[in-house]
C-alpha positions as CSV (number, residue, x, y, z in Angstrom):
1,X,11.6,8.2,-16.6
2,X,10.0,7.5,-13.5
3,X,7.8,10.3,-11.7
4,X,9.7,10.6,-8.1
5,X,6.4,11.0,-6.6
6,X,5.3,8.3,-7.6
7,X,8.2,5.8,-7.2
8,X,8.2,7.4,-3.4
9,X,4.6,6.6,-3.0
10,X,5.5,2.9,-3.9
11,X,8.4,2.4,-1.4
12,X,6.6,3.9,1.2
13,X,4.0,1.7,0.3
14,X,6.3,-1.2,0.2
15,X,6.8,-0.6,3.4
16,X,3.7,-1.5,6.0
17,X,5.9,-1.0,9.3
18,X,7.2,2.3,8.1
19,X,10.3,3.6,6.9
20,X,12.2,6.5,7.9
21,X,12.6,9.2,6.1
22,X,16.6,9.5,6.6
23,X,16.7,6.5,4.9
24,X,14.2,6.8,2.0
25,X,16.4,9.6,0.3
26,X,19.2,7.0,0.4
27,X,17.1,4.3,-1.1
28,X,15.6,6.7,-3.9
29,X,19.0,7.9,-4.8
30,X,17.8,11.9,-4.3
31,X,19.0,14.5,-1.3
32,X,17.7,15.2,1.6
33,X,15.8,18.9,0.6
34,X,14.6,16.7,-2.9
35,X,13.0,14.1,-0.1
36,X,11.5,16.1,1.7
37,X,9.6,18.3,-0.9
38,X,8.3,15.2,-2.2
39,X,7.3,14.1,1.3
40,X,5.6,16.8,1.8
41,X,3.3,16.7,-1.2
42,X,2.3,13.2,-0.5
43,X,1.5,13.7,3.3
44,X,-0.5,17.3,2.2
45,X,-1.9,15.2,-0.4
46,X,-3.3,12.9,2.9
47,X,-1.6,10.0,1.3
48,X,0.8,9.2,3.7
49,X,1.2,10.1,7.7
50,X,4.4,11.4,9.0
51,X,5.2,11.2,12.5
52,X,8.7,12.1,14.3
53,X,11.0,9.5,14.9
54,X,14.1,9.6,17.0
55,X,16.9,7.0,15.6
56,X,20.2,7.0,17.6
57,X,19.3,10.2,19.4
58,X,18.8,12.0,16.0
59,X,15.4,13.1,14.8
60,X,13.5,11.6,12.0
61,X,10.4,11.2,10.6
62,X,8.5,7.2,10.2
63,X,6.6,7.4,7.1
64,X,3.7,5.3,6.8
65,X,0.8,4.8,4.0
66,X,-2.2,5.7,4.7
67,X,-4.8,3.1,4.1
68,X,-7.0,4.3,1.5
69,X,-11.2,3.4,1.2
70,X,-11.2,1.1,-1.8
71,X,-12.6,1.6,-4.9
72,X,-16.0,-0.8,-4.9
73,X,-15.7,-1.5,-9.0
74,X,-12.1,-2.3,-8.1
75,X,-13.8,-5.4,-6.0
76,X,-15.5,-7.1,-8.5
77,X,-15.2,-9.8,-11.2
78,X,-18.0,-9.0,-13.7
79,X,-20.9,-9.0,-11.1
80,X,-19.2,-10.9,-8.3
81,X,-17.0,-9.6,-5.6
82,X,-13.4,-10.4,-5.5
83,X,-12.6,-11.5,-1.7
84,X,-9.0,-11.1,-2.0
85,X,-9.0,-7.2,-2.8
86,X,-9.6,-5.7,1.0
87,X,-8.6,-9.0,2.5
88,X,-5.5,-8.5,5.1
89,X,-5.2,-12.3,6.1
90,X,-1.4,-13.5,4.9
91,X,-2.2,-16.6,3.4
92,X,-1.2,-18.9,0.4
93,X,-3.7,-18.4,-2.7
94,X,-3.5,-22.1,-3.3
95,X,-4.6,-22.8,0.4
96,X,-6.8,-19.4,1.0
97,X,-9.9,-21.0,2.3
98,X,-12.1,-17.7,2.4
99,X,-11.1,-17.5,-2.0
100,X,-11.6,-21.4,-2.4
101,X,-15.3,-20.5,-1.4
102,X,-15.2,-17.6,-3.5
103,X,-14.5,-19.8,-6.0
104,X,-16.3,-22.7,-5.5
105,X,-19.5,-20.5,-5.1
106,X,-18.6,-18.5,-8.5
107,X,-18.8,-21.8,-10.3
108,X,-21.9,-23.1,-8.5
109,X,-23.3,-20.0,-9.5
110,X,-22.3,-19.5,-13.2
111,X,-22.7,-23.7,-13.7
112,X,-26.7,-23.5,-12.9
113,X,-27.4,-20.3,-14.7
């Protein structure tokens, strides 16, 4: 079974514009009270910022994910750093100039050693 933090975590996540919480309960299946709670945790946590919302008149909350500083050994490949880890251009891997470099300098590299 999944954790519910966790599975919250990855729908907010999923989610770079936001989602409001009065409709995250509905999408993880749990109530209200359960929602918040878990909320709650994950904002005290400083994982995710919660800010009010109003929707219709009604008061909400937008949940967003924070952005997180990244791990630097999660950046590399062997000795090399990955450029596509921190990158935030929306591109097509095949066509990602700033990787093809990567790439091409990777093998220049690891051909003359």
């Amino acid at each position: 079974m999944t954790d519910p933090v966790e599975e919250t975590l990855r729908l907010i996540q999923s989610k770079p514009e936001g989602i409001l919480q009065s409709e995250l309960w509905k999408e993880l299946g749990v109530d209200s009270r359960k929602c918040s709670r878990i909320v709650k945790k994950l904002e005290d946590a400083g994982i995710i910022e919660r800010s009010e919302f109003k929707k219709d008149g009604i008061k909400t909350f937008l949940l967003r994910a924070k952005k997180m500083p990244v791990n630097p050994s999660d950046l590399l490949a062997g000795d090399e750093l990955i450029p596509c880890i921190n990158c935030e251009l929306e591109c097509i891997v095949e066509e990602c100039h700033p990787l093809m470099d990567w790439m091409y300098q990777l093998a220049i590299v690891q051909h003359t050693e």
